[in-house]
C-alpha positions in Angstrom: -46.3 54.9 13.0 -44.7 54.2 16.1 -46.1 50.5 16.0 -45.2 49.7 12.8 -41.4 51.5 13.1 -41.1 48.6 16.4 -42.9 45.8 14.5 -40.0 46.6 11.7 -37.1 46.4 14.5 -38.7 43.6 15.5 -38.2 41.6 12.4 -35.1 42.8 11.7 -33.4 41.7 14.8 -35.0 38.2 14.2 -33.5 37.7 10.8 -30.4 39.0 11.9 -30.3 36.2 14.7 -30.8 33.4 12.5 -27.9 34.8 10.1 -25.6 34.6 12.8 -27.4 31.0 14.0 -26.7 29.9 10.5 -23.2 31.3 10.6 -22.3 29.7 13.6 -23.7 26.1 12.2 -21.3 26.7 9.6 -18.6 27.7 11.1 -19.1 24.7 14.0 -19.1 22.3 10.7 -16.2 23.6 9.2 -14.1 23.8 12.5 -14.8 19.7 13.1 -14.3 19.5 9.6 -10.9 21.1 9.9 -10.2 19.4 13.3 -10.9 15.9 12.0 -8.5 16.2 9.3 -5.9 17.8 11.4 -6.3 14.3 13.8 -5.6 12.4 10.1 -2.7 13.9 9.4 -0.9 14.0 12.8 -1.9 9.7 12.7 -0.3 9.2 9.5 2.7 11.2 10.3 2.9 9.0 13.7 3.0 5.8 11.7 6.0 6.5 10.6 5.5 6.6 6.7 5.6 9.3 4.1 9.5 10.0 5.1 10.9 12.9 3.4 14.6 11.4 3.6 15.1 9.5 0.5 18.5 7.8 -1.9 18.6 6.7 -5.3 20.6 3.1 -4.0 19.7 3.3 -0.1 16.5 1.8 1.2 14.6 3.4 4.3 15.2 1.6 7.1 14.6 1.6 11.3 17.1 3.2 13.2 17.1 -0.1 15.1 17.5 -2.0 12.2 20.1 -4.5 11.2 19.4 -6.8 8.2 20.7 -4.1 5.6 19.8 -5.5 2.1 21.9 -6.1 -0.9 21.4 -4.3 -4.0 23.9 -5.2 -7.7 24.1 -1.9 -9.7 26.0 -1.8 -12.5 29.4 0.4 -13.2 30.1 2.9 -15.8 34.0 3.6 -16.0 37.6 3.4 -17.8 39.9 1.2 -18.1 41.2 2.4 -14.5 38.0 3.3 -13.0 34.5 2.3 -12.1 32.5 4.8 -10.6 29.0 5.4 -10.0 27.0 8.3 -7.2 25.1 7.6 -4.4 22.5 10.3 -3.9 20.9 11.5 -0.5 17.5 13.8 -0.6 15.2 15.3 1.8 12.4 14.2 0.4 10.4 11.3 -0.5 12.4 10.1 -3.5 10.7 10.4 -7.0 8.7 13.3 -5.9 10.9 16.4 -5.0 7.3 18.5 -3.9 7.6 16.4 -0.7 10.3 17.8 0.8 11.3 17.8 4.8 10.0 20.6 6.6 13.2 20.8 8.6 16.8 20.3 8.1 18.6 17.0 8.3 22.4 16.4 9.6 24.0 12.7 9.1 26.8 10.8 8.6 27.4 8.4 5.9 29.3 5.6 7.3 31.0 3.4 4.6 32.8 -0.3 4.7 34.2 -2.1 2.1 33.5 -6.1 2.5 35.6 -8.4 0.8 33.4 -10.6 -2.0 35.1 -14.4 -0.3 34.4 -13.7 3.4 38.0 -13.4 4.3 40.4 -10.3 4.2 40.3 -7.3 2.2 41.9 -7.1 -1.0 45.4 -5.2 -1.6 44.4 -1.7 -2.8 41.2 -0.7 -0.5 42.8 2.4 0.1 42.6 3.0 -3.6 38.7 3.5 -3.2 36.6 6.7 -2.4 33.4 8.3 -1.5 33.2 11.7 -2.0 36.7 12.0 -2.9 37.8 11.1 0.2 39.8 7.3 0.4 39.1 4.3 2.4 41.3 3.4 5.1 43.1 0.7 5.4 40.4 -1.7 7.3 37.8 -0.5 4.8 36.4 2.5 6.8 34.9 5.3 5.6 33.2 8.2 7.3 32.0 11.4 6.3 30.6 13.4 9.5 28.8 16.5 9.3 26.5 15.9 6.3 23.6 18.3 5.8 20.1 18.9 3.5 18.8 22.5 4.7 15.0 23.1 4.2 13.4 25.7 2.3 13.5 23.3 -0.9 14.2 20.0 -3.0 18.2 19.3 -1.7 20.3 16.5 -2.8 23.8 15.4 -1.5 25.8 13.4 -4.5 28.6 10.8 -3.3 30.8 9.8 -5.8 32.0 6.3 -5.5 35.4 5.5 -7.7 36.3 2.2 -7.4 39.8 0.2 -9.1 38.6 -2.0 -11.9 41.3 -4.6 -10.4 38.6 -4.8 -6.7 35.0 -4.2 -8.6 34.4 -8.0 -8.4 36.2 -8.7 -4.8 34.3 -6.2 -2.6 30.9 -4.8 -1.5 30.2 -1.4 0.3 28.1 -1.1 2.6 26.7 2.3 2.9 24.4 4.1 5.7 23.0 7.5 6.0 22.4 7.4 9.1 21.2 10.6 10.8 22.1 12.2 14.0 20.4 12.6 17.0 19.0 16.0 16.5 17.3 14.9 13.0 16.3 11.3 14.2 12.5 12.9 14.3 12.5 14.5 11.3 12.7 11.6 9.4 10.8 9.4 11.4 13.6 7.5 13.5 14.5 5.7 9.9 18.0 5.5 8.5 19.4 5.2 4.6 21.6 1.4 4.2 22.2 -0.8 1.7 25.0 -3.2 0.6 26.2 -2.4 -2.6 28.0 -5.4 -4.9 29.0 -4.7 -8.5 30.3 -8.0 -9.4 29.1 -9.3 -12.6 26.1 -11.0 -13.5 23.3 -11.3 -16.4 20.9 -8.2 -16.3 17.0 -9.4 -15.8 15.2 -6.2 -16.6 12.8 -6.6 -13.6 10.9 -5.3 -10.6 9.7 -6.4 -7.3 8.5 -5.3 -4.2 8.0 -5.9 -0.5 7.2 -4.8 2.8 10.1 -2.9 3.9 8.2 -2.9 8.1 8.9 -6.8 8.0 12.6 -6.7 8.5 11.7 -5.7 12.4 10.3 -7.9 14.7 7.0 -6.6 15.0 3.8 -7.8 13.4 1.6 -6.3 10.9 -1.0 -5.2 13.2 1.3 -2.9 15.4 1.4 -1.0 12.6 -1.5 1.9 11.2 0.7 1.7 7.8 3.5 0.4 6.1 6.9 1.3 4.0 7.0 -0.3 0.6 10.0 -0.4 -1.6 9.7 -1.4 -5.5 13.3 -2.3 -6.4 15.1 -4.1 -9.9 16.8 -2.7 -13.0 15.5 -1.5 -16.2 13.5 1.2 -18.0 9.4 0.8 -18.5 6.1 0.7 -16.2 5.6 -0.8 -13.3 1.8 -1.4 -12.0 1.4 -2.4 -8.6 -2.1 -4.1 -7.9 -3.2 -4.5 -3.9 -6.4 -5.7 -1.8 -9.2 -3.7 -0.6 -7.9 -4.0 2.6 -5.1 -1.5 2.1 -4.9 2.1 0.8 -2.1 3.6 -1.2 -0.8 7.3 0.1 -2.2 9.9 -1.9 1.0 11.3 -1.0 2.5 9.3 -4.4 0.1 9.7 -6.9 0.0 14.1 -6.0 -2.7 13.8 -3.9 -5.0 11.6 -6.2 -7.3 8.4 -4.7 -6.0 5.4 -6.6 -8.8 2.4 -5.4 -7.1 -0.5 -6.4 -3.6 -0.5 -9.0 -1.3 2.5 -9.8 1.0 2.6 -13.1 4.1 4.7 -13.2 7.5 5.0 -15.2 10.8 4.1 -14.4 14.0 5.4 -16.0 17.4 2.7 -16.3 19.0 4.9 -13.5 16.1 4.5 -11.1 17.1 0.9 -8.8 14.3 2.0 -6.0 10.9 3.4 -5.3 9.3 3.4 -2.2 5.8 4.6 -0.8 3.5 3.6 1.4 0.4 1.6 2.7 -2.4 2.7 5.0 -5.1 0.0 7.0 -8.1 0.3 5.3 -10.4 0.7 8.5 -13.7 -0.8 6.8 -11.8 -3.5 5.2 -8.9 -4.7 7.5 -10.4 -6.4 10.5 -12.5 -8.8 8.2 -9.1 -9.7 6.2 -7.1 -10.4 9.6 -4.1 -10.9 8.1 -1.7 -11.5 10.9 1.7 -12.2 9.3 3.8 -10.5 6.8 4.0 -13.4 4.7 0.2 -13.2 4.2 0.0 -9.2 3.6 3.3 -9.6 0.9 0.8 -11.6 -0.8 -2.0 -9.0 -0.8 0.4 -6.3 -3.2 1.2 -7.7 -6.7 4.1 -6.0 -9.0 4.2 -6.2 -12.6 6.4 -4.6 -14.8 7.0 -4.3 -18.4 10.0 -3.5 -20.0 10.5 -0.2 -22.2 11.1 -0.9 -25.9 13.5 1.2 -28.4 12.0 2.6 -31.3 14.1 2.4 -34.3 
């Protein structure tokens, strides 16, 4: 009895060593598997992309950037005024989920430029952002601009302009962020020239690269910022080579292989995501210049119609 009550211990000991063997394979897989993604994500966030700092009129932009571009909105308004509001978020615009893990402080710096080149119009002073007026050489400042985290937050600027200067000035606006938030959204600024003078509507969109303002090449870069810009309500599909990836980040987290479709309202002027390097795909494209990866993404758009 003795025998058999050892033989028994014996067993049982061995079955519970390959549970724990077993266990520990598992465990081993899952940790790798949990370490490898963890590499993944701190890549993509060092790239520079996904940046959860976003405007409805201001394009993400380097910090050491300088080639701000210029964007025609449309007015609503009185007889006296024109006005229309810039917004500011803390996250990636269009998806309010995707919001900054830390708080943002900035500045929104403001100029009025005169339409002809020469000096401003009479009246400047008659223009505001955010109720407060230009000054007389077309400055603008507002210091001390915040977007807590915890949530979606949104900072509204509204812009009232004479109806007598709408078609003799621009603004140029920047968010630009201060030292302390530079990292938290990716050393990028908010700009963008803003000209309201008047012009035929075409109902249309378009993108591009936003990475090929700088003066680096396309292989420097793991991924890219792309911004979708124009006027108008409808779908917009964006088609792009095997040799990128779209960021699951902008279709909530689902693999899109080849196009994505999505809406835009009449209020919407910009939407931007972003690009990775497919690594089985890009060394055999060797695309080398930005002229030759703007022609890998394709935009199509088609305009919303009324139903009567």
């Amino acid at each position: 009895m003795e025998f058999k009550k050892g033989k028994w211990i014996s067993k049982a000991a061995a079955i519970l060593l390959l549970v724990g063997a077993i266990l520990l394979a598992i465990y081993g897989s899952f940790a790798a598997y949990t370490n490898f993604n963890s590499v993944k994500r701190v890549v993509s966030t060092g790239t520079q992309s996904d940046t959860m700092f976003g405007s409805n009129y201001l394009s993400l932009m380097n910090l050491s950037d300088t080639s701000i571009p210029v964007k025609r909105i449309s007015l609503a308004g009185n007889d006296d005024n024109y006005t229309f509001t810039v917004q500011v978020c803390n996250y990636v615009w269009g998806d309010e989920s995707l919001y900054n893990p830390r708080s943002i402080s900035y500045t929104m710096i403001a100029e009025l430029i005169s339409m002809d080149g020469g000096p401003l119009p009479e009246g400047c002073q008659d223009i505001k952002m955010g109720g407060t007026s230009f000054s007389a050489d077309g400055k603008c400042n507002l210091g001390n601009q915040t977007l807590d985290t915890g949530d979606a937050k949104t900072n509204e600027y509204k812009i009232e302009i004479p109806t007598s200067l709408k078609d003799k000035i621009k603004i140029k606006i920047i968010a630009a962020p201060e030292k302390s938030s530079e990292e938290a959204v990716n050393f990028q600024k908010l700009a963008a020239i803003l000209s309201f003078a008047d012009y035929e509507v075409n109902k249309n969109w378009t993108g591009h690269f936003i990475d090929s303002k700088t003066d680096r090449e396309p292989d420097d870069y793991d991924a890219f910022n792309y911004e979708i810009s124009g006027n108008g309500a409808g779908t917009v599909t964006v088609t792009w080579n095997e040799s990128l990836l779209l960021s699951k980040w902008v279709t909530n987290d689902k693999q899109q292989k080849d196009s994505y479709t999505f809406s835009v309202e009449g209020s919407t002027t910009a939407i931007q995501f972003q690009f990775y390097k497919n690594p089985e795909k890009w060394s055999a494209s060797a695309q080398k210049d930005w002229e030759a990866l703007e022609k890998l993404v394709t935009v199509e758009f088609k305009e919303k119609t009324e139903t009567k």
